[in-house]
N, C-alpha and C positions, 0 to 999 in steps of 0.2 A: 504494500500500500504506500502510495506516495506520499510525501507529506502534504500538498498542498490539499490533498483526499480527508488525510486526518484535520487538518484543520479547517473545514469546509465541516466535517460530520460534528466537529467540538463545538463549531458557529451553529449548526443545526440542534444540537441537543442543548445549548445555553436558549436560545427560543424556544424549544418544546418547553422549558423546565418556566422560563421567568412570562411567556406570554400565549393567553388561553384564545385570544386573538388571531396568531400565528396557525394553529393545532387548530383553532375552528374553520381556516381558509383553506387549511391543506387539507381536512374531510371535507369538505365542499370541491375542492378541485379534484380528488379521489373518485365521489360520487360521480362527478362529471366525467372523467373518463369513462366509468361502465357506461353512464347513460348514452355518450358518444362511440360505444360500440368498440372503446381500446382496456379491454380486459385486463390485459399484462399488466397495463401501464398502472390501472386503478391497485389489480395487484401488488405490485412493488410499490407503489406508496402505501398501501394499508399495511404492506410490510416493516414497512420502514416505520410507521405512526407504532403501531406493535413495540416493533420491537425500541423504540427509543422512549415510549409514555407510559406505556404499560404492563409491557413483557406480558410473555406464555400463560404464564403460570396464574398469573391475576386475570388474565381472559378467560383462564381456563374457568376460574372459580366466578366468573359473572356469565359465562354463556352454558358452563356442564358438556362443554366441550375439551376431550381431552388434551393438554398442551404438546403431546405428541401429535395429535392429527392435526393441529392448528397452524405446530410446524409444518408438516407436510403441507399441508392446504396453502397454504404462503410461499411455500419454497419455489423454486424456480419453475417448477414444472408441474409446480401445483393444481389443485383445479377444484376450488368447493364449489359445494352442490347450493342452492339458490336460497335452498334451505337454513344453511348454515353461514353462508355468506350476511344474508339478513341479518342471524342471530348474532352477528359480530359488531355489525353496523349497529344495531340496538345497542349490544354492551355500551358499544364508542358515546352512544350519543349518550346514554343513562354517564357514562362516567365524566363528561365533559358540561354534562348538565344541561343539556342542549336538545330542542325539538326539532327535528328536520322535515320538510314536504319539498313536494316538489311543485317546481310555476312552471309556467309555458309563456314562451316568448317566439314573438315572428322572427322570423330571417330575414 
């Protein structure tokens, strides 16, 4: 890992930690990738929100999904079922305190 990696991830996880602001834009722009049909992409940042806010293990104990399948579910080549993807999204939002819907806007 390069450093200029490390200290880009040390700038990202001083804003998870000090701004709720930050962490409600970045599940908002997560949601919007599924919604815009890029899977991966919404993936590796709910990865990334995981693993930097609130680790496996505390997901595991808000959704009764186990932190082993959560890993995998997340990992690179993961793939939750719609079911369980939900279930995470809920955690997220219960733990950040936060209601989400969705709007509809023209093009």
């Amino acid at each position: 890992m390069t450093r200029k990696y490390r200290l880009f991830d040390d700038t990202v996880k001083e804003h998870f930690a000090t701004d709720a602001e930050f962490r409600v834009q970045l599940i908002i722009h997560t949601l919007n990738c599924f919604l815009e049909g890029d899977a991966k992409m919404g993936q590796q940042m709910l990865r990334k929100y995981i693993k930097t806010d609130l680790g496996y293990k505390q997901l595991e104990e808000l959704t009764g999904i186990s932190e082993k399948s959560l890993n995998r579910m997340f990992g690179a080549n993961g793939n939750p079922t719609t079911r369980n993807l939900f279930k995470v999204i809920e955690a997220i939002s219960k733990h950040e305190r936060i209601k989400l819907n969705v709007s509809v806007a023209a093009e």
